[in-house]
N, C-alpha and C positions, 0 to 999 in steps of 0.2 A: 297629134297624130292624124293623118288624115289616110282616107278613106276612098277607092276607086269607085266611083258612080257603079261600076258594072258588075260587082260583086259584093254591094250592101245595098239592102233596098228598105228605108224605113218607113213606118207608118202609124198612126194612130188606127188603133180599133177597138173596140169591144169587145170582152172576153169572148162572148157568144158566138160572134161571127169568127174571131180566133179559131176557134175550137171548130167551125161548122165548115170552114171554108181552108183552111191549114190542118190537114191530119194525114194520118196517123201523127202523134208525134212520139219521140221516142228519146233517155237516156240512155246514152253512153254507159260503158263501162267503167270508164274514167271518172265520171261523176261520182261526186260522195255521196250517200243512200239521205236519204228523207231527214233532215234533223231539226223540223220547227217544232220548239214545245209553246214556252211562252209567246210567242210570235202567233200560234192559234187564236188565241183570245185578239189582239191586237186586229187582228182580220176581220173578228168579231163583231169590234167595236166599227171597225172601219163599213163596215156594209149597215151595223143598226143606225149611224150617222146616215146612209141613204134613203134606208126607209124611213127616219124621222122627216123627209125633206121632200117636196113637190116633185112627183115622176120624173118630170119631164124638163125639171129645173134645175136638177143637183148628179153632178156626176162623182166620180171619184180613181184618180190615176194612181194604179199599183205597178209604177215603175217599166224600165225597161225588159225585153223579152228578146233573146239574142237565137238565132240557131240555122244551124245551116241546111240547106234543099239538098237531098237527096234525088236524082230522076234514076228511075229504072224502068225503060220504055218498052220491056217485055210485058210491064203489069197493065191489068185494067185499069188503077190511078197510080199515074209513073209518080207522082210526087210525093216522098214523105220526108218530116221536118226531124233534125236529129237537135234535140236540144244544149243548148252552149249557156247560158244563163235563163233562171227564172221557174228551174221546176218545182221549187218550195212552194210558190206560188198558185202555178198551175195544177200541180197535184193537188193543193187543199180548196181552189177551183171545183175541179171535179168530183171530190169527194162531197162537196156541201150539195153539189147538184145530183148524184147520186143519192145522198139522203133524204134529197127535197124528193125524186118519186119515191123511195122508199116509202116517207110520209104517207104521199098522193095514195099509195097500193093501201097503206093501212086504212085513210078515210074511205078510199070505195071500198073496203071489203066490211067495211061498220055500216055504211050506207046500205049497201046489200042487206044487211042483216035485218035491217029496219025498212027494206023497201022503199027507202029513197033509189029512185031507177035514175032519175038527176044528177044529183052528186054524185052515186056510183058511175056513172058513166064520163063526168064532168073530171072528176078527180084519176078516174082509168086513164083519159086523155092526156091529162096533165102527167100524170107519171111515164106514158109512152113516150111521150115524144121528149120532155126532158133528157130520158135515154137514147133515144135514137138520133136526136140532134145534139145533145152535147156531151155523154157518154162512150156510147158503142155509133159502129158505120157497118154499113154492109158491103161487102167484099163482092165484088159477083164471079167467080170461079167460074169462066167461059169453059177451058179444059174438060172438068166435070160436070158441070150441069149443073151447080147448085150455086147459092148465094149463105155467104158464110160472115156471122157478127163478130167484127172485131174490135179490139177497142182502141179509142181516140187518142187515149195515153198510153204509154207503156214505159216503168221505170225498169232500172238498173236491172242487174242479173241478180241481185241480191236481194231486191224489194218488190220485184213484179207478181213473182205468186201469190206472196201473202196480199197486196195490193189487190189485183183482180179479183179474189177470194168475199176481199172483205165488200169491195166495188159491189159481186153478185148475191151478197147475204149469205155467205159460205163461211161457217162457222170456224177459225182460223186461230191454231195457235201460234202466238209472235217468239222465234228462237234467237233474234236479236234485238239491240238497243235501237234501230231504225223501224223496226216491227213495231213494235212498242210505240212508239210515237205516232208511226201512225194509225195503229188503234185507238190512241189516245187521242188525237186529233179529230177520229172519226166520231170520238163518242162526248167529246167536246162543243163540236157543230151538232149536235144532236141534241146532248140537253140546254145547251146555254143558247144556239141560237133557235133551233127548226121548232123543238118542242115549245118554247116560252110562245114564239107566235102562234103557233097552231093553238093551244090553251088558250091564247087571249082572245080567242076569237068564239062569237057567240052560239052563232049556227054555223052547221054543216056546209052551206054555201059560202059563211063567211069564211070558215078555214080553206075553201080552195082556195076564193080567191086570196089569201095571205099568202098561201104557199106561190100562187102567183107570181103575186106581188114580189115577193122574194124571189123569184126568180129571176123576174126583168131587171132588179137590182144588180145581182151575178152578172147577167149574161146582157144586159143594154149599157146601163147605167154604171157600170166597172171596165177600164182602162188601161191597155197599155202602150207602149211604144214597142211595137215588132221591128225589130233589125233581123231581115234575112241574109244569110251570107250564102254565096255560092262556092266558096273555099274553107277550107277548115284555118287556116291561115290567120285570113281579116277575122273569120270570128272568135280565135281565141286571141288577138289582139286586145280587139275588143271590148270582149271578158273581160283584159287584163287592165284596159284602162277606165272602165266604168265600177270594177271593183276594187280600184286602188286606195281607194280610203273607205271602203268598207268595213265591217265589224274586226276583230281581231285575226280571226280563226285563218279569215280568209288570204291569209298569204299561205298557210298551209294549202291550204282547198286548191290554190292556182298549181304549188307544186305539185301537189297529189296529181289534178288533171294535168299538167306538164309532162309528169314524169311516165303517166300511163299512156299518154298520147303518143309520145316520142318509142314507147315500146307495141305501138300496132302493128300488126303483125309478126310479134312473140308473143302467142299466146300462153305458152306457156309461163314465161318470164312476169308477162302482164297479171295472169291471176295472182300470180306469186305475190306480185307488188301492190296490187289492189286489196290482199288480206294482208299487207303488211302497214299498210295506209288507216284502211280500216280500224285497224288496233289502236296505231297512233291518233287520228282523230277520232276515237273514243273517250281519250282525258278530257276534262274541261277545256273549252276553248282557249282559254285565258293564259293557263299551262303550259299548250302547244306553242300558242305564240312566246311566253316568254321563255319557252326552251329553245325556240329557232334564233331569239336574239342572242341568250347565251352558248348558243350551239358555232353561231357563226364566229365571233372573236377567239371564240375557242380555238378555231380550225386555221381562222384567218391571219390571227394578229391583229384587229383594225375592228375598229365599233362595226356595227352593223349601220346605222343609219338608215333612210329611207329613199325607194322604195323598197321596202325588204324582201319583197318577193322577186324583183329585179336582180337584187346582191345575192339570193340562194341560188338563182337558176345559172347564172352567170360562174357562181365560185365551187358549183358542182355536177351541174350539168351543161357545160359553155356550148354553144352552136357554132357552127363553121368548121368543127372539128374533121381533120382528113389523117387517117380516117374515122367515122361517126363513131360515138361513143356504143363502146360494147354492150348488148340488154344485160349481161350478164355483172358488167360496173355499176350500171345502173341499178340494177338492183341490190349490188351489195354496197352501195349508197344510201338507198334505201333502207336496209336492213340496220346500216349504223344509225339511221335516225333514229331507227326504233330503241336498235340497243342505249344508247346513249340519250333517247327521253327518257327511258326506265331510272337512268344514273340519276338523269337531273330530277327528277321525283322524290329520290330518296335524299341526293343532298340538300335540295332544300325543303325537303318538312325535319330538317337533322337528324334523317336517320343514316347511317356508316353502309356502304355504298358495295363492301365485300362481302360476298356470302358469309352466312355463320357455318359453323359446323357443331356436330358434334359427338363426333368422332372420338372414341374414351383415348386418353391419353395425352391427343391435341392442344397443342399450346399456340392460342392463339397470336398472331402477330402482334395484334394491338390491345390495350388492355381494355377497362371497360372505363377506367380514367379518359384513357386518349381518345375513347369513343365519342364520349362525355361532349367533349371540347368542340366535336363539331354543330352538334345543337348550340351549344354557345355563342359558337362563330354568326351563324346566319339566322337563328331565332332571337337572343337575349342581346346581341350585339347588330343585327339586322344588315349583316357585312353583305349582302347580295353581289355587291360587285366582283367579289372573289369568285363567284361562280363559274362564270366561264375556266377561270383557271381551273379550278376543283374540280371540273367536267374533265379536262384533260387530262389531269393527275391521274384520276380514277380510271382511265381508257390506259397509263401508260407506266403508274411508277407502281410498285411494292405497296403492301398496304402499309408497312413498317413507316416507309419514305411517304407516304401518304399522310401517316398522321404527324411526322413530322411538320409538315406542309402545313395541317390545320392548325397546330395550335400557335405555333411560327406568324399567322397570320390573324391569329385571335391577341398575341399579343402585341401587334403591328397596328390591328384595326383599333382595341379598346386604346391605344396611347395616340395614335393621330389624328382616326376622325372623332369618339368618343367623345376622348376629355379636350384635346386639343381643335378640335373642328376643323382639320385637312380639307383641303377640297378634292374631290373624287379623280379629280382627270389626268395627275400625276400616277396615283398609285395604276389608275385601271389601262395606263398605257404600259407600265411594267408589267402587267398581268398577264395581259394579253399577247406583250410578244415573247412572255416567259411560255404560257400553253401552249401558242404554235412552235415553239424550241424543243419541250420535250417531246411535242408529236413527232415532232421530226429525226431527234435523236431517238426515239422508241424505235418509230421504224426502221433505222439504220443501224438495230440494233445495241446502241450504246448504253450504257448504266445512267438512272438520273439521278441528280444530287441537286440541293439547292441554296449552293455556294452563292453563286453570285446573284442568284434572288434575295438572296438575305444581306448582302451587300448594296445590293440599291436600294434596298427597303430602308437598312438602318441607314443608309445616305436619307433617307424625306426626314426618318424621326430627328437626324442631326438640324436638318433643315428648317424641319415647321413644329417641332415639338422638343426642343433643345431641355437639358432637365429644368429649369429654372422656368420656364414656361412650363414646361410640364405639373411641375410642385403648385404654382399658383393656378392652375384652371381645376387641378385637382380639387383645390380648396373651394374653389369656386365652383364648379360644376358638381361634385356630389353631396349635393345636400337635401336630405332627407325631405324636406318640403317642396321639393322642384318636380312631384309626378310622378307618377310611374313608374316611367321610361328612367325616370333618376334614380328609384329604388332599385330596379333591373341594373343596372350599372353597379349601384354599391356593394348589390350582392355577389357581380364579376367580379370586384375587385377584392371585398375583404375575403372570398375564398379562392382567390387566385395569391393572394398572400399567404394563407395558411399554407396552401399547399407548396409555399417554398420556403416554411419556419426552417425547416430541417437543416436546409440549404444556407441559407442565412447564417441558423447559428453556426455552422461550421466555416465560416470566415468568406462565403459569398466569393470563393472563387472560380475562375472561369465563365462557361457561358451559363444565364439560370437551367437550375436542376429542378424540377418538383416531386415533390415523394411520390407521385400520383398510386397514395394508399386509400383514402375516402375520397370516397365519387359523391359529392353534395348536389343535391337535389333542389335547386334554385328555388323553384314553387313551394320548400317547405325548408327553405334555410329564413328563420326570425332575424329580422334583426334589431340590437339593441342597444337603448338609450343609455349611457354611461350614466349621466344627469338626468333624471326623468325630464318628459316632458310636462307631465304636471308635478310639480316636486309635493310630498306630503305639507300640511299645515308644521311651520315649524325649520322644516328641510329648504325652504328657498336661498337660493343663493346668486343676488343679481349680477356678481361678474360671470356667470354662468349662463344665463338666462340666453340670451342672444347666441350664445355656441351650443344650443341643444341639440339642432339639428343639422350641423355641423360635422364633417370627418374625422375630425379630433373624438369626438363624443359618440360613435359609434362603434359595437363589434356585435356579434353575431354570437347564438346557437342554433348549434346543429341540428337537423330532423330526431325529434324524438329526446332531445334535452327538454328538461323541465327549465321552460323560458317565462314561466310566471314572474320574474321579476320585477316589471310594470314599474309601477313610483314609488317602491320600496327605498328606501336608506342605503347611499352608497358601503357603508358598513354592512348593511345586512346583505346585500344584493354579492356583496364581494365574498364573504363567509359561507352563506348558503347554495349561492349561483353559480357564481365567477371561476371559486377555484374547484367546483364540483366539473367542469365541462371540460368537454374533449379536446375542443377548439383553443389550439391553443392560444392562438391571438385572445383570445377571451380571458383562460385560463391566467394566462400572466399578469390579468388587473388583478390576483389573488393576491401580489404583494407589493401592492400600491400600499401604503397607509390610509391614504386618503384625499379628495377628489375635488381639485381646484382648480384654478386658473392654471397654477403653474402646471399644474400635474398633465393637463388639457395642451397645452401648448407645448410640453415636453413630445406627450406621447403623438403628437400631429406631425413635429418635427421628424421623428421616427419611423411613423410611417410614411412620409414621404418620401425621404431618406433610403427606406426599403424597397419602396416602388419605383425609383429613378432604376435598382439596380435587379429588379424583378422583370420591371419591362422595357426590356430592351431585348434584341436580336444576337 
């Protein structure tokens, strides 16, 4: 992208001369409020590396600084700088150097005390002018006849008071999560960096000069690259290609400023959307970002890809539009991000996405089985790619045809990618132009159903998970010594089986039915060794030995069954255990006789056998 000579003007400078020579500067409203926590300390570090190092030897470059000239030739200084990138930096800039006279005021009023007239005066100095050169400026109000302190910085509409406040020593309490931070920033350069120097320092003269010292570091020896822009245009350009691979958060951040820029002059609209921004970049950064990847194939039909901040502004905010987009679209654009990061929150930590009620009498749509199923889905099966789709469902079908949807797809995902190892790019193109299908049938009014999703679906499991490959990865892939991740699995699948005994024994016709009467609790379903796996002295039996941890040789009790059966005697374990438990897959080793090879390869057969006709679509 390039750049016209006569409306970007960069340069290398010095914080100080930054600060001394470029002011007022000022955020936007657009701008997202104050949000460095950890990144304080890193600053930290970055400045005690200069003062570890020869004055006049060792610099250090804190990146670019973007923002655009303001003239207003009515003023006494027609020039002020409206900030476009850099004010995390700059804020905790001035904040360090506000502390440092801070400091300065407390050694001359101890000096004082002690009649050092020296350092009181020496340290008085040092604290003035830190403020008046890189702090506050003086206005001079020709009109009235006075000269009025203003200050150098000035954040957001949402950060400036408590900011200024805490700037003057005015004791301030923080009413949000951007307050907060920067109190806690404030009092972070305070104990970890200003006070450990001023302490290490012996005499009263030596703590000025450290606070000095520290200063010239901030304000000589600290760097940036200033890009001034004379149009709001080139500089959120910019912006947009210097923070194209920056941290996660910030394809939000660009939309936020996008979407607030493009509404200046509604202000009304604008606040609206600026507390509704707010909210949303509130959640974890990480969040945000991966609710805009699954926000967009949702909407779109089509991966997001990169750059993603390019593909949001383009597929809902487009430019060139005649005529220009309504503030009034915009913002309930805005509103759906909001509503629709809420959905994506709850479905993937697996919580069910529809209000509860509980209204006496109320039968609710879905039970607490099919509830169940969606933690399943995206926790114990880690099916994430379904997401996008699940964002849509939840904006569009029934909760009935909702949970339809989840578990449809919990037996799709544990049979293809699971056991079978599918590759992700077939199913997530179906996904994808099935959510932008019912958005569009939602809006147009029509009923949704998921006919023909469940027909192209069972089109891959024919494909890449046919039964016969299915039965053999089965055997292969669940086996109790493979991990974890492999016992999470076993426990999907031996109570995804119980829950269609019922079905089963009634002759397994039509499509699977599940009793969904026990809701099993994955974290507290045991599972158990047919054949122990250390068999008692006496009890070994080496055609067995190698199929211990094997699917043949496993089942399961329930939360709250007495599962002490450990490496008891298949006899005892079948008499005392087996046939005492609920579970029925367990229950029916009650009239095995007794536990061999054969019995082992009967009952694997079986359940295979049950699972070809369990999962499928």
């Amino acid at each position: 992208m390039t750049f016209g000579a006569a409306s970007v003007s960069p340069r290398s400078v010095g914080v100080g001369a930054l600060l001394e020579e470029h002011h007022p500067f000022w955020v936007p409203r657009y701008q997202r409020s104050f949000a460095w926590s950890n990144q304080t300390e890193a600053f930290i570090d970055d400045i005690r590396d200069l003062l570890d190092g020869a004055a006049d030897e060792r610099g250090h470059f804190f990146g670019g600084f973007v923002c655009i000239e303001h003239t207003k030739h009515t003023e006494s200084r027609p020039h002020d700088y409206e900030i476009v990138d850099g004010q995390q930096r700059l804020t905790t800039f001035v904040l360090t150097l506000s502390e440092i006279a801070a400091a300065a005021d407390r050694i001359s009023a101890q000096a004082q005390a002690i009649s050092d007239h020296h350092v009181e005066a020496s340290a008085k100095i040092l604290g003035d002018d830190t403020r008046n050169r890189f702090v506050y400026w003086n206005y001079s109000n020709v009109a009235q006849g006075k000269v009025e302190k203003r200050p150098r910085l000035s954040l957001s509409k949402a950060d400036n008071d408590f900011f200024q406040e805490i700037l003057e020593g005015i004791p301030a309490t923080p009413n949000r999560e951007s307050h907060e931070l920067l109190a806690s920033a404030q009092e972070t350069l305070r104990t970890k960096l200003i006070k450990p120097i001023v302490d290490a320092a012996d005499t009263w003269v030596e703590k000025v000069e450290a606070l000095d010292r520290l200063r010239r570091a901030l304000t000589v020896q600290s760097h940036v690259i200033q890009i001034v822009c004379l149009d709001r245009e080139r500089a959120y350009q910019l912006f947009s290609v210097l923070n194209d691979r920056g941290r996660s958060l910030q394809d939000a951040d660009l939309l936020r400023s996008y979407t607030l820029e493009i509404l200046e002059g509604n202000s009304s609209e604008q606040e609206k959307a600026a507390s509704i921004w707010d909210d949303i970049l509130g959640t974890p950064s990480s969040k945000v970002s991966d609710f805009f990847k699954a926000y967009y194939p949702s909407t779109t039909g089509v991966r997001a890809g990169a750059p993603l901040f390019k593909k949001l502004r383009e597929a809902y905010f487009p430019d060139g539009g005649n005529p220009p987009i309504a503030s009034s679209v915009i913002l309930e654009q805005v509103q759906s991000f909001s509503n629709e990061k809420e959905s994506f929150l709850k479905i993937t930590s697996g919580s069910w996405p529809y209000a509860d009620t509980t209204t006496p009498g109320f039968e609710p749509a879905a039970s607490k089985w099919e509830k169940d199923r969606l933690r399943r889905l995206v926790i114990t099966l880690k099916h994430e790619l379904a997401v996008p789709l699940l964002l849509a469902a939840a904006q569009c079908a029934s909760e009935k045809r909702f949970a339809e949807l989840v578990f449809m797809l919990e037996i799709f995902a544990f049979r293809y990618k699971n056991i079978c190892g599918g590759h992700a790019t077939p199913p997530a193109k179906i996904y994808y132009a099935e959510a932008k299908r019912i958005r569009e049938e939602h809006s147009n009014g029509n009923p949704i159903d998921w006919d023909g999703l469940r027909g192209q679906l069972q089109g891959l499991l024919n494909k890449v998970a046919p039964d016969e490959h299915f039965k053999s990865s089965l055997e292969n892939v669940l086996r109790y010594d493979r991990g974890s991740a492999q016992k999470a699995n076993i426990r999907e699948f031996l109570t995804t089986l119980e829950d269609h005994k019922g079905w089963l024994a009634a002759g397994a016709n039509g499509r699977p039915h599940p009793d969904m009467i026990s809701v099993f609790d994955l974290n507290q379903v045991t599972i158990e060794h047919i054949y122990p796996q250390n068999p008692l002295p006496g009890d070994n039996d080496p055609a067995l030995n190698e199929y211990v941890h094997q699917l043949g040789n496993l089942t399961f009790f329930g939360p709250g069954e007495n599962s002490d059966a450990g490496n008891k005697p298949f006899i005892t374990k079948r008499d005392y255990y087996y046939k005492q438990s609920k579970v029925r897959l367990t229950s029916e080793l009650g009239e095995v006789t007794q536990w061999t090879k054969a019995e082992y390869d009967q009952r694997l057969d079986r359940i295979k056998s049950e699972a070809c006709k369990v999962f499928r679509l």
